[in-house]
C-alpha positions as CSV (number, residue, x, y, z in Angstrom):
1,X,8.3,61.3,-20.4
2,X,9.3,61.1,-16.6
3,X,5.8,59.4,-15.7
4,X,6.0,55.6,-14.3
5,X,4.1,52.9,-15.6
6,X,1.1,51.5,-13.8
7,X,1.9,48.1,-12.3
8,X,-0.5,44.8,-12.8
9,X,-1.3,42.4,-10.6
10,X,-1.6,39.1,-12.7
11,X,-4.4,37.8,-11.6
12,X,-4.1,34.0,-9.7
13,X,-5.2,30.8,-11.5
14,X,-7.8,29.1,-10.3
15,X,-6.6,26.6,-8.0
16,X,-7.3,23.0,-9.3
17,X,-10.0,20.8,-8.0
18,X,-9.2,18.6,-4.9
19,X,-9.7,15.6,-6.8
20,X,-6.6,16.3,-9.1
21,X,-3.9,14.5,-7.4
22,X,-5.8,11.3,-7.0
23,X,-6.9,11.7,-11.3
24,X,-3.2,12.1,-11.9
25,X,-2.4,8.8,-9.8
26,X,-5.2,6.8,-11.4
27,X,-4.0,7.6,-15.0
28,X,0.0,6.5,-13.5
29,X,-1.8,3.4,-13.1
30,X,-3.3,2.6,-15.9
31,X,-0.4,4.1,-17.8
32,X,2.4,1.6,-15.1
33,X,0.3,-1.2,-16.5
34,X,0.4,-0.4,-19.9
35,X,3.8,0.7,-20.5
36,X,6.0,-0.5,-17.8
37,X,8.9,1.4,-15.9
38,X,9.4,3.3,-19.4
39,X,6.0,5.3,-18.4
40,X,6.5,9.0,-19.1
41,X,4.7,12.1,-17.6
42,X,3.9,13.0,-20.9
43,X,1.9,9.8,-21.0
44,X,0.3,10.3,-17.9
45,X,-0.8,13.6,-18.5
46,X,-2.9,12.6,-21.4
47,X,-4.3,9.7,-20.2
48,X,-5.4,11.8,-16.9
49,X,-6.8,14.8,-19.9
50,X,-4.7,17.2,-18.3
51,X,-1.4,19.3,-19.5
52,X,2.0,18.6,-18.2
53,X,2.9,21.6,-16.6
54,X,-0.7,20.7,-14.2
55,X,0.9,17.1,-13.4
56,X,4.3,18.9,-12.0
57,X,2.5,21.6,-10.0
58,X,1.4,18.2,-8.0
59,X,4.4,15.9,-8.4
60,X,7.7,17.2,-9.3
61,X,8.6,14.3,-11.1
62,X,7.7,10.8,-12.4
63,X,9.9,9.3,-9.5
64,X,7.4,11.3,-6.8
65,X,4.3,10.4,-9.1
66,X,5.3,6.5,-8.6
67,X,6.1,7.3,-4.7
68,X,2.9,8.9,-4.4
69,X,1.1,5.7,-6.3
70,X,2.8,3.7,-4.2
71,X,1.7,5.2,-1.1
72,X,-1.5,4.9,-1.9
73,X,-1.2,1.4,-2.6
74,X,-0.1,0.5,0.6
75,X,-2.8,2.6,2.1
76,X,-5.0,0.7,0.1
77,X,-3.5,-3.0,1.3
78,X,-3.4,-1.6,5.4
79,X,-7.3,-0.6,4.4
80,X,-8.0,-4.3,3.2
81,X,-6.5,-5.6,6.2
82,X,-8.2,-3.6,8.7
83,X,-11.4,-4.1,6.5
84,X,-11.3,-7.9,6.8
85,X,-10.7,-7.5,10.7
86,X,-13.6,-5.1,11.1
87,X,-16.0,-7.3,9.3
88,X,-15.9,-9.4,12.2
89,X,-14.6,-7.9,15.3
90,X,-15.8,-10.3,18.0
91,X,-12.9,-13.0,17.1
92,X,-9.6,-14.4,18.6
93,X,-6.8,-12.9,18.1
94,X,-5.1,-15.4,16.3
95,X,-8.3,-15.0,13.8
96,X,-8.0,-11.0,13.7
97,X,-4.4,-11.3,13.0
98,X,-5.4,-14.1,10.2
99,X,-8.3,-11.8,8.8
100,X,-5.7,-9.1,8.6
101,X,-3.1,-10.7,6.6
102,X,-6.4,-12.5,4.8
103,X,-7.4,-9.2,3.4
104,X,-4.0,-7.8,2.6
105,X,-3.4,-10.8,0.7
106,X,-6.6,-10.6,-0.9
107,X,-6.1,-6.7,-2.4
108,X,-2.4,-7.8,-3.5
109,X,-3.5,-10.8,-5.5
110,X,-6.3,-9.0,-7.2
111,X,-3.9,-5.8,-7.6
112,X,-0.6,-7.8,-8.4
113,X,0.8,-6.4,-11.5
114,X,0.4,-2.9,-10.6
115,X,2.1,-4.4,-6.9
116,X,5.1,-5.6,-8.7
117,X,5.8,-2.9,-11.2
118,X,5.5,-0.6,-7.6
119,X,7.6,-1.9,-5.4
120,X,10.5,-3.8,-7.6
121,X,10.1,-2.3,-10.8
122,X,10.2,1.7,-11.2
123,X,12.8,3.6,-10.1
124,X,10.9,5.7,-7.5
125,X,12.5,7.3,-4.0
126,X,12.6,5.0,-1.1
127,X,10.9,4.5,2.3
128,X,9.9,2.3,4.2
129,X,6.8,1.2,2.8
130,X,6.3,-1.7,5.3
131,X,6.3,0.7,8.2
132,X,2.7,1.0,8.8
133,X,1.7,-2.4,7.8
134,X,4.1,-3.3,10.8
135,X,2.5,-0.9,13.1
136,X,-0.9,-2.2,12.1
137,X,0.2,-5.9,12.3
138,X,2.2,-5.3,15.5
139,X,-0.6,-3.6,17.2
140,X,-2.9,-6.5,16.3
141,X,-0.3,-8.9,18.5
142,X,0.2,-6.6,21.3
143,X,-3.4,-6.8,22.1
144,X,-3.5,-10.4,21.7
145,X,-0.5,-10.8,24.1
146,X,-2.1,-8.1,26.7
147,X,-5.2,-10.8,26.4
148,X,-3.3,-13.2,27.7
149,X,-4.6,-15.2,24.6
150,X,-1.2,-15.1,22.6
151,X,2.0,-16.3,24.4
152,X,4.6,-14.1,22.4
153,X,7.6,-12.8,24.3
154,X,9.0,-10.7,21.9
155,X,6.1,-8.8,19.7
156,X,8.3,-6.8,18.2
157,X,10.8,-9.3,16.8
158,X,7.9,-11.9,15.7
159,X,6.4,-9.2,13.9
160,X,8.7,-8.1,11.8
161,X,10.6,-11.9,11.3
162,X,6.3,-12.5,9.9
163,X,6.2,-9.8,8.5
164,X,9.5,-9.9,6.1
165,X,8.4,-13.5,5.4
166,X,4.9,-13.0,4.5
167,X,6.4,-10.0,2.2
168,X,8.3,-13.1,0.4
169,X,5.5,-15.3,0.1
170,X,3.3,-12.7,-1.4
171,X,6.0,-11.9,-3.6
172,X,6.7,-15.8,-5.0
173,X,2.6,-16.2,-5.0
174,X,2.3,-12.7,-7.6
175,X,4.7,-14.2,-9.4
176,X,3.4,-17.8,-9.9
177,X,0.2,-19.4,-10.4
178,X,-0.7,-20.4,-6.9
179,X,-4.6,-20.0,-5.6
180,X,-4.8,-17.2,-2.7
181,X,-6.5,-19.5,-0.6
182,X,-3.7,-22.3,-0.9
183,X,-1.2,-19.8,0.0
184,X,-3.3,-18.7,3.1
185,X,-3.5,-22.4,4.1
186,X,0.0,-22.8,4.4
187,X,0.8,-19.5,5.8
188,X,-2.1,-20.4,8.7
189,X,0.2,-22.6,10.2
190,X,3.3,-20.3,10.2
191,X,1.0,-17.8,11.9
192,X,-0.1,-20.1,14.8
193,X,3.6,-21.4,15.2
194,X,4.8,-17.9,15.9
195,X,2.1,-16.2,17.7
196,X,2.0,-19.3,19.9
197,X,-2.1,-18.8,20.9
198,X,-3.1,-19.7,24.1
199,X,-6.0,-22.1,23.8
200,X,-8.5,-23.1,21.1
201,X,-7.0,-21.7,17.7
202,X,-10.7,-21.9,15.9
């Protein structure tokens, strides 16, 4: 028979809700906590109720599902920040920059095992993930300098020598036992050493 055959178009899937990638990263989560570095797709696919093959048309692997979870996280630390800042906007700067670190420091203490297992634990691709922490932080300064309430020659430089060593404190204080609001006490003075504020620091 010389005839051809019809051709089929297969018909699309539906396309997933919007929600999905943010169920996938909330059962990585719970599943990091649970299980450690040794997480598996598999793993996470269940606990999210959803089939493999669903989790890699999002994330093409576990590394990009921990990236991704880890992105999010820092979003989530930047949002605490800018949170605490907003709560009370008519302050110094020296005070907006201490509300800022305040709130950060807040969401990691309340967050820190999943923090840990983040950003020292799994295997997962790098980045910078400080870069828009500094951008928030450094922003915060420049204002204060352009003021005239903070006497800081070098923004730039202080931000990121603060930044690095606040990074290490918040490290050592997951790690221990220390109170948040110990910690905070001693990094206050650090702050006002290096951001040098012009007038009344209260």
């Amino acid at each position: 028979m010389s005839g051809t055959r019809p051709t089929t178009k297969r018909s699309r899937a539906p396309r997933a809700p919007a929600e999905r990638p943010a169920q996938i990263l909330d059962a990585a989560a719970r599943v990091l906590l649970r299980e450690g570095p040794d997480a598996t797709i598999d793993g996470i696919a269940a606990e999210a109720g959803l089939g493999k093959g669903t989790v890699y048309e999002y994330f093409g692997s576990k590394a990009q599902v921990f990236t991704a979870l880890r992105n999010r996280c820092n979003e989530q630390i930047l949002a605490a920040g800018a949170d605490a800042v907003s709560a009370s906007p008519a302050t110094s700067a020296l005070d907006r920059v201490r509300r800022f670190v305040a709130g950060m420091f807040g969401f990691g203490m309340a967050n820190a095992s999943l923090v840990a297992l983040l950003f020292h634990e799994v295997g997962i691709e790098e980045r910078d993930e400080l870069g828009p922490i500094r951008t928030s932080l450094l922003k915060l300064v420049r204002e204060g300098v352009d003021a005239g309430e903070l006497a800081v020659d070098d923004p730039a430089f202080t931000v990121e020598f603060l930044l690095h060593g606040l990074h290490g404190v918040m490290e050592a204080a997951f790690a221990g036992d220390a109170a948040a609001g110990s910690v905070l006490d001693r990094v206050d003075g650090v702050l006002t050493a290096l951001l040098n504020p012009v007038g009344p620091t209260d």
